[in-house]
N, C-alpha and C positions, 0 to 999 in steps of 0.2 A: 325326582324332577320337581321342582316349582310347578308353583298352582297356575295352572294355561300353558304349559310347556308340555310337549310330547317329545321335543328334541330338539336342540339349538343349532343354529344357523345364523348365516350375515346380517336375517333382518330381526332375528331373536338370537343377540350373541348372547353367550354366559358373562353373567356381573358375578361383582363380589360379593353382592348382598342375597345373592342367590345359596352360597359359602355357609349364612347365619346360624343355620340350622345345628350343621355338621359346627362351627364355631364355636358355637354354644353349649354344645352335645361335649366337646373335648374342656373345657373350660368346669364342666360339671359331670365328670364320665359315670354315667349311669348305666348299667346294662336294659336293653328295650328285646323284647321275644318278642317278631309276631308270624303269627300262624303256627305256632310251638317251636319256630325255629328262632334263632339270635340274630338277630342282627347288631346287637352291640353285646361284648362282653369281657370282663376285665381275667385275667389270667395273675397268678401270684409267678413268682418266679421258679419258688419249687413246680408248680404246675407244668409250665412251659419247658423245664428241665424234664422233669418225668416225660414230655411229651418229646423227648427230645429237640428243644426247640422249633418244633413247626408252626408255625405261625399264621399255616390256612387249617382254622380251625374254628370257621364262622358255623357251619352248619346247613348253610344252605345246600338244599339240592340241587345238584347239577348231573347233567347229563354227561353220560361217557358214550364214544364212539367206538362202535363195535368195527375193528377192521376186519374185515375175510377176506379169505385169498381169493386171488383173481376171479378163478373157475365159478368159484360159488356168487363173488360179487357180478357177475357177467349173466349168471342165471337168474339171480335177483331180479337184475333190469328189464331183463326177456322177459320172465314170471309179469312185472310191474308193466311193462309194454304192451303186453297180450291182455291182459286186462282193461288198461287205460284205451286200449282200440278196442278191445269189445262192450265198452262204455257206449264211446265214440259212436260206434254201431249202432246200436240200440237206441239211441238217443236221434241219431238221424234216421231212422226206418220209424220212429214215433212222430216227427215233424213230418218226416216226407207223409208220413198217414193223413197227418191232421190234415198237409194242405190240398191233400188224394193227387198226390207226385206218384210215379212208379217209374223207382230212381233203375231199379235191374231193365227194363224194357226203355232205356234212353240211350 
């Protein structure tokens, strides 16, 4: 993203000169690594053939989604639910403390 952009919009549309970087970058293709991964890099043809032409082969880590079957993903949620209310719980029998509430005798 451009320097003062977190993400465009009507009143910060995308320009062209926003483009320069990436312009620039292809006009003189340099390969760039950062945090040990690529983000730019040039491939020879034998390469891309041995790779069998696949052409996502930037490097970045991405996440993959784990699907499971119903049963288990339904238990997940229960597990996560039972938890996030016994948060929930805890959190207000702390407030009700603070403010000497006795939320069971209301």
């Amino acid at each position: 993203m451009p320097e003062g952009y977190k993400n465009f919009s009507k009143t910060k549309p995308m320009k062209l000169e926003h483009f320069q970087p990436a312009i620039d970058w292809w006009n003189d293709r340099k390969e760039i690594s950062e945090e040990g991964f690529d983000k730019a890099k040039k491939y020879s043809v034998q390469e891309l053939a041995e790779k069998n032409y696949n052409i996502d082969l930037c490097g970045y880590p991405h996440e993959e989604e784990e699907i499971l079957p119903p049963k288990e993903l339904i238990q997940q949620y229960q597990e996560k639910r039972a938890s996030l209310n016994a948060d929930i719980d805890r959190i207000l029998a702390e407030i009700s403390s603070i403010l000497g509430i006795d939320l069971e005798n209301e």
